[in-house]
Every structure is written in structure tokens, then in C-alpha cells.
N, C-alpha and C positions, 0 to 999 in steps of 0.2 A: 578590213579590206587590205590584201595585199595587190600591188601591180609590179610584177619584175622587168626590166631593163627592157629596150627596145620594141616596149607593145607600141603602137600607134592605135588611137580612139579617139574616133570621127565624130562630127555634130549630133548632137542629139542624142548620144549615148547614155544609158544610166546604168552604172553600177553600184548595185544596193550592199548597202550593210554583209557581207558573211563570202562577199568574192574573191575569189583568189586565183592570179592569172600569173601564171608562165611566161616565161620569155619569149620575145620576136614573135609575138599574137597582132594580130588587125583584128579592130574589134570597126567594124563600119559604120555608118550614119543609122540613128533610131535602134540599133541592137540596144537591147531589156535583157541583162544576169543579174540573177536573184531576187525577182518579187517571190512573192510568200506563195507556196504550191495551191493549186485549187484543188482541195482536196478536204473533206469535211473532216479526217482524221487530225489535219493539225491542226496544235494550238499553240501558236506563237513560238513553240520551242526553237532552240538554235540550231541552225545550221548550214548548209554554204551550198555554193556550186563551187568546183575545183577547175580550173581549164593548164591542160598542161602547156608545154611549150608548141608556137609555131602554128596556132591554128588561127584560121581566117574565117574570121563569121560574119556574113555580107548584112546587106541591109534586114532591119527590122525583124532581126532573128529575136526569139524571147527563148532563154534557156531559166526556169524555176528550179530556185534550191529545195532543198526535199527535205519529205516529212520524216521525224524522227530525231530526239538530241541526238546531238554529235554526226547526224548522217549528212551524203553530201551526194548532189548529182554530178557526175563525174563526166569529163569529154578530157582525152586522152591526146596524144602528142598528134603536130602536122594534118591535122584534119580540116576539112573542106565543109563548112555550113552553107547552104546557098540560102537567095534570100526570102523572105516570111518562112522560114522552118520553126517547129516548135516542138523542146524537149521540155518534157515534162518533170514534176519530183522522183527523184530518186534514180534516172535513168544513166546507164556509163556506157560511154561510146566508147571505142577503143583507140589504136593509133593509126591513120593515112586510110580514113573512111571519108568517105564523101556523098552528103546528106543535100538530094538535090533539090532546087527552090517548090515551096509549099507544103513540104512533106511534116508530118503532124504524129510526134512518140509519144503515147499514151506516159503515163505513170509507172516506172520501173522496167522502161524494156531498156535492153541491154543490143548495143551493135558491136558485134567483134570486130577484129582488125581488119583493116582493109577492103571490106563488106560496100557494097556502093548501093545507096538508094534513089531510086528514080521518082521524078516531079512527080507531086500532089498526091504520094504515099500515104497512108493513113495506117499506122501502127497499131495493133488493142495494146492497153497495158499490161504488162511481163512477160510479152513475148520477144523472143530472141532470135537474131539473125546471124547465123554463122560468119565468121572469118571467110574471107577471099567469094561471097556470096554475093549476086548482083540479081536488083528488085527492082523489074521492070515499072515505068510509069505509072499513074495513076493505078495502082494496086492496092487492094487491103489486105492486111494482115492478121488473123486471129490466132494462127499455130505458130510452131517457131519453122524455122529457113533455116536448113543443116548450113554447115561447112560446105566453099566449093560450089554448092549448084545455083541454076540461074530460072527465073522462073517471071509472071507478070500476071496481072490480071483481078476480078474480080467477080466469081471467087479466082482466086487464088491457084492458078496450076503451075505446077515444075515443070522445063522443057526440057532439060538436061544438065549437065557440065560446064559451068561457066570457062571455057576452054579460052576463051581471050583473055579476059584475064586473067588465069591461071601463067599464061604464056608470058602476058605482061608483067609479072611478079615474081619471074625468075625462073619459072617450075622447069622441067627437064621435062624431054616428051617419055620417058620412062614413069616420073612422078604420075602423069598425066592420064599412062596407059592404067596407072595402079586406079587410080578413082574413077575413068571410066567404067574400068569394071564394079567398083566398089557401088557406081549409080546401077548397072544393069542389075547385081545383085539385090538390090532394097527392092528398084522401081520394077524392072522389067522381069524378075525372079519367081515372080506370085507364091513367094516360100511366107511371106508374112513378116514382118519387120523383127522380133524378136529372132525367128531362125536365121536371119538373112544376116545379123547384127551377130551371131553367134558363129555363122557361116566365113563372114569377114574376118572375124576374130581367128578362128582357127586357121585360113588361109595365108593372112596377111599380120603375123607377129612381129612385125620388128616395122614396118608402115608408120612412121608417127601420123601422117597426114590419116590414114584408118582409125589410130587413136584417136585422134582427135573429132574424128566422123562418130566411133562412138561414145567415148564421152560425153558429145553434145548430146547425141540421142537417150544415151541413157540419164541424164540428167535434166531432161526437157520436166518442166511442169506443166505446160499446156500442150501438151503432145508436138509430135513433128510433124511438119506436112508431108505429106505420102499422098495424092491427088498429085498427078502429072496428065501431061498431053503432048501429042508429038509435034505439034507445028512449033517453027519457030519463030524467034523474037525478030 
């Protein structure tokens, strides 16, 4: 177990065996890193949670280290846990996401940067939620959440553009106007996700934020969600 300079960890905390924490962390009252994953694939092998610098994890969060020697559930710089959240083995959060109170990550899902999850979320395991992506309230998740769009519910429907925080995050209203269309193309297109991904590509070559739209797509295992609705949040 390593703990770097300036964490603060409140009563009741326990950090097991295989932890290793980053600088200027709050770990809060009752937060659980690293019991042994529920998961009937392990067997006692080693392995850790990793938490980088700067993150605040509130009360009676449990983050489990993951199955697999050498493997490690990973949560990434400046992030925001709120309290009873539960990450599961193997899962890596990214940097200045924020994981709101109740919400529940199966085994191996992956939250990109910036990505914000809303209370009493329910994640399946291995699915993915794009960078700059916001997951309305009590939602479930079975598919992955591109880059960028904003969505709620259960099931599960896309409303659009996460266009506030896109705003919030720097983006230019140029960036902005690029992904609007890049959502009308997939969602509102009825061209079919591969033409439409092929369609982007040819339009929009020099786009990293498109890159990045499709690489996520193209690299989904449990497919994208493509189910939208036009009311909004």
C-alpha cells in the first residue's frame, strides 16, 4: 500500500492490502478501496486499485481491486465520487469525471474524461461512457454512451448534445456546430450507423472531436446506443 503526501482519510476508512493513492486525495468517512472483487473468476491473485492525484471520494464509496495478476481498477486524476457509489473490478475512470451519489459500475466499465454520471445510475459491466458525456439520473446502462452526447432514462434514450457542458469545457461554438451535426448525422440521418460513421469520416478529416466520435464507435464491444428521443432533460 502506497499513500502520497497530502491525502486526508476520514474515520472509518479502510484501505486494503494492493492500494495505491495519489496526492492531495480525501478519501471520506466509511470509503472501502480494495476488498477482493465479487467476481467468481478470482482466485486470490494480486492486484490493486490505483487512484491518481486529487480525487474526493465521499462517504462509504467501495471501489474493488480487479481480477486478474498484475491488473488494477484504475480512477484517474481530480475526480468527483459522491457518496454509496460503487466501482466494481477492473473498471478505469478517467480524469475530472464526476460519479453522482448511488450510482453502481458493473465489472470492467470504463468512464472517459469528463463524462458526468447522474444519482442512482446503474452501469452493466464493459460498457463505456464517452468523454465530455452526461447520464441523466436514475438511468441504466446496457450499451456504451458516445463522446459528447447527453441522454437519461430507463431504457436508455439519447436527447441530444450535451451542449452545456461542452460550453463548460472550453469548446468554441464552432467545435460545437461540428458535433451538432456530427449527432444529426448518426441520430437524425436514418443513413445507418456504419454510412453515417463513414459519412463523418469523409466530411470531417482533420475534426479530432469526429475522431474521437469514431473511434469510440468503432471500437464499442457492446455496441453504441442509437435509441434517442426528442424531449429534453
Amino acid at each position: 500500500m502506497t499513500i502520497a503526501d497530502n491525502t486526508i482519510i476520514g474515520p472509518h476508512a479502510i484501505l486494503r492490502t494492493g492500494t495505491r493513492v495519489g496526492p492531495g486525495c480525501r478519501i471520506g468517512p466509511g470509503v472501502i478501496v480494495a476488498e477482493p472483487p465479487m467476481d467468481t473468476a478470482f482466485q486470490g491473485e494480486p492486484s490493486q486499485v490505483i487512484l491518481g492525484a486529487g480525487n474526493d471520494l465521499r462517504e462509504y464509496v467501495t471501489i474493488h481491486r480487479a481480477t486478474g495478476r498484475g491488473k488494477a481498477t484504475c480512477i484517474g486524476d481530480g475526480n468527483l465520487i459522491m457518496a454509496y457509489v460503487h466501482v466494481a473490478h477492473n473498471c478505469r475512470v478517467g480524469n475530472q469525471v464526476t460519479i453522482t451519489n448511488g450510482c453502481q459500475l458493473g465489472g470492467h466499465v470504463e468512464i472517459q474524461d469528463r463524462a458526468v454520471i447522474g444519482g442512482m445510475t446503474g452501469i452493466h459491466q464493459f460498457v463505456r461512457v464517452g468523454a465530455y458525456a452526461m447520464v441523466g439520473a436514475c438511468s441504466y446502462l446496457n450499451q456504451d454512451v458516445p463522446p459528447f452526447l447527453l441522454g437519461a432514462g430507463n431504457p436508455f434514450r439519447l436527447r441530444g448534445l450535451n451542449a452545456v457542458g461542452l460550453r463548460r469545457a472550453g469548446f468554441s461554438p464552432t467545435r460545437i456546430a461540428v458535433l451538432r451535426r456530427l449527432y444529426r448525422t448518426v441520430y437524425r440521418s436514418r443513413l445507418g450507423l456504419r454510412a453515417a460513421l463513414r459519412e463523418l469520416a469523409q466530411t470531417f478529416p482533420k475534426s479530432p472531436d469526429v475522431r474521437r466520435f469514431l473511434d469510440f464507435a468503432e471500437s464499442s464491444r457492446r455496441g453504441v446506443l442509437l435509441k434517442s428521443g426528442e424531449s429534453a432533460l
